[in-house]
Structures are given as structure tokens and as C-alpha cells.
C-alpha angles and dihedrals in degrees: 000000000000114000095237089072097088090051092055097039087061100074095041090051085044095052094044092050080049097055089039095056090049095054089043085060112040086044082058097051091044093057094052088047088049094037088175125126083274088069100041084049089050087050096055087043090057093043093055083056098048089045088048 
């Protein structure tokens, strides 16, 4: 492995925490704006996944 690889796999694990984050959000404010058993089903999902 060359020693440049780190350097150049920042930015594409920054990009994809990024995106991540974005969806994490929207998905939360979705589910304030639907408010219906879905969203309380999506919560606990992303719970599980903060918690894992």
C-alpha cells in the first residue's frame, strides 16, 4: 500500500460522514413534520444505530 492512500481516503470518508449526517437529519425532521407510528419506528431504528 503506497503511503499517499490515507491522504486521498480523507476527503471520501469525509464526504460520505457528511452525506450521512444530512440524511440523519432530514430523516429526523421528517419524521417531526409526519409524527405518525412510521416515525416513532424510524427513531428507535436510529437509536439502535447510535447505540451500535
Amino acid at each position: 500500500m503506497p503511503q499517499m492512500a490515507p491522504l486521498m481516503w480523507l476527503p471520501l470518508m469525509l464526504m460520505i460522514v457528511l452525506t450521512f449526517m444530512i440524511f440523519l437529519t432530514m430523516n429526523y425532521f421528517f419524521s417531526f413534520v409526519k409524527s405518525d407510528s412510521k416515525s416513532v419506528q424510524k427513531t428507535e431504528l436510529l437509536e439502535k444505530i447510535w447505540q451500535w
